[in-house]
N, C-alpha and C positions, 0 to 999 in steps of 0.2 A: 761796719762789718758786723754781721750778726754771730752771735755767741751761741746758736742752737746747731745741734749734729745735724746734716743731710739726711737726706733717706737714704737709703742704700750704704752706709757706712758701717764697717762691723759692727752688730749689736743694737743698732738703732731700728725699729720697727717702720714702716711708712706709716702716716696718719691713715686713721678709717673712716672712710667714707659712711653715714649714714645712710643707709640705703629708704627711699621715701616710698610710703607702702601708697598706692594710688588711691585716690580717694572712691569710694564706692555709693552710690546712692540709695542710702539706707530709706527707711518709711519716714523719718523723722527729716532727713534734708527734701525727700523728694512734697512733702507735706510743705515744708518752709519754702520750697521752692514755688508751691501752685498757692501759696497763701499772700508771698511779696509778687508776683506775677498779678492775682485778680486786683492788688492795689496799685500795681504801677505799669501796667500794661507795656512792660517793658522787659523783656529776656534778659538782656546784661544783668540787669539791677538786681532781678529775682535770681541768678546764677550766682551772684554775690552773696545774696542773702543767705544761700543756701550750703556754701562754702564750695560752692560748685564750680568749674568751667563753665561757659558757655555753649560750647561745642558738643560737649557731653550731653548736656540739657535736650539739643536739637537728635543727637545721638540716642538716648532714651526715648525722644520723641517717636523715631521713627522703627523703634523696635520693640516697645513696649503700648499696646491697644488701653491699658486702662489709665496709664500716663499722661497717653493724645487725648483724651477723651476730657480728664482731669484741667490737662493743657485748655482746651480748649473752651471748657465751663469757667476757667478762670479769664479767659480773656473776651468770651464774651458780656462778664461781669464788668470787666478793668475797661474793654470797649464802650460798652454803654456809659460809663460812669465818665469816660473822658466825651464821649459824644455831648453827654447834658453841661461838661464843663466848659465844651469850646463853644454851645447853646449859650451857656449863661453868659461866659463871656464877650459872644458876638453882642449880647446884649446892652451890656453894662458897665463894655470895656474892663480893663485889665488893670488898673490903678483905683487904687483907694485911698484915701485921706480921713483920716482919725485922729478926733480935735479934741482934747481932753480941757475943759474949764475949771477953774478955781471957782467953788460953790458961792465962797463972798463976796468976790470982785465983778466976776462973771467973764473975765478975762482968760482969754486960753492961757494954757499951763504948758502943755504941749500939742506939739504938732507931728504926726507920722504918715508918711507916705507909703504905702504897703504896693508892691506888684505883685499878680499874680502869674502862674507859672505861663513861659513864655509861649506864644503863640505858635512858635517855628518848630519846636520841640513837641510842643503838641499836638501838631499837624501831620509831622513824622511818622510820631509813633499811631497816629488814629490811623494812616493812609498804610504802615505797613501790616498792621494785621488787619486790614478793611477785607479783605477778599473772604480769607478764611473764618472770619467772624459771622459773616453773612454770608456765608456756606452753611457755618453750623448753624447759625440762627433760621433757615429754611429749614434745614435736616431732625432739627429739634420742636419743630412748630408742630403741635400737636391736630391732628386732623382737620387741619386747613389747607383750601388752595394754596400751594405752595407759589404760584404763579402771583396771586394776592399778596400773600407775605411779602414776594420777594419786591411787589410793586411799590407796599409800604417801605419797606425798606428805601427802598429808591426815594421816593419820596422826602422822607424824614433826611436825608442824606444830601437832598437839593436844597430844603430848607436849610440845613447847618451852612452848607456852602454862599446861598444867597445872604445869609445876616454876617458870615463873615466879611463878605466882597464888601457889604455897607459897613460895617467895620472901618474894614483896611479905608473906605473913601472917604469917611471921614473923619479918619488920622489924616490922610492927603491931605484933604481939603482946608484942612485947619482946626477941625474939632480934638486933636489929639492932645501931642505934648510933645516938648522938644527934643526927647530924647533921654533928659536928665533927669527926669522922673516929676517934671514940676509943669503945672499945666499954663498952657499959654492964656491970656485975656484977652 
């Protein structure tokens, strides 16, 4: 049984509520917000970063012209950067092995198995702002056939998807790893 007065009982006051003042996007969040955006080509992440909502962000977006604008030079920053990184990795695959030797035995010392960020996720995130990135990257192309642009575009975008297919066939095939992060022989 609890030993504290009710509310509402002569003399007792009810608890007060803090009232929580909404967060407002000042130049300093909305900066933090286009600067973890051009790194992670990811809205969530950069709404966090910024101490922001989500919703808001997209909210801002569509009411605010020097926002989208900001929005959009940062992601097609974060774009390109992940376009070279699912390039490199259709290349080179996604696991690494880092063999550290003892200088006098010549015996490894240690062994690290590194992955890089996962492929599913960064398919995601490249396919959902693919449209509007190469919008803007047409709309920003400086006194070029836009038609050309947009053909490179295309282009470079067959390539990322063909070294991935050979990628994924030969993880299939046998050239991968089990799963566990350890490569097969």
């Amino acid at each position: 049984m609890s030993h504290r007065p009710r509310a509402g009982a002569p003399g007792v006051q009810p608890p007060r509520r803090q009232r929580r003042c909404p967060r407002k996007w000042t130049k300093r969040r909305r900066s933090r917000f286009l600067e973890a955006l051009a790194e992670s080509c990811n809205v969530s992440e950069a709404a966090r970063a910024a101490g922001m909502d989500r919703s808001s962000a997209y909210d801002l977006k569509d009411r605010d012209p020097e926002f989208l604008r900001g929005w959009r030079r940062a992601l097609e920053q974060a774009h390109g950067e992940l376009e070279w990184d699912l390039l490199k990795d259709a290349k080179e695959g996604d696991i690494r092995t880092e063999v550290t030797f003892d200088p006098k035995t010549g015996e490894a010392t240690k062994v690290k198995v590194t992955q890089g960020r996962a492929h599913a996720v960064a398919l995601c995130l490249y396919r959902t702002h693919q449209s509007e990135v190469t919008a803007f990257r047409i709309a920003e192309a400086p006194s070029q056939d836009r038609s050309d642009v947009a053909a490179r575009v295309q282009a470079r975008m067959a390539e990322i998807r063909a070294l991935l297919a050979t990628n994924a066939s030969r993880k299939i095939s046998g050239g991968g790893n089990d799963g566990d992060g350890t490569e097969r022989s």
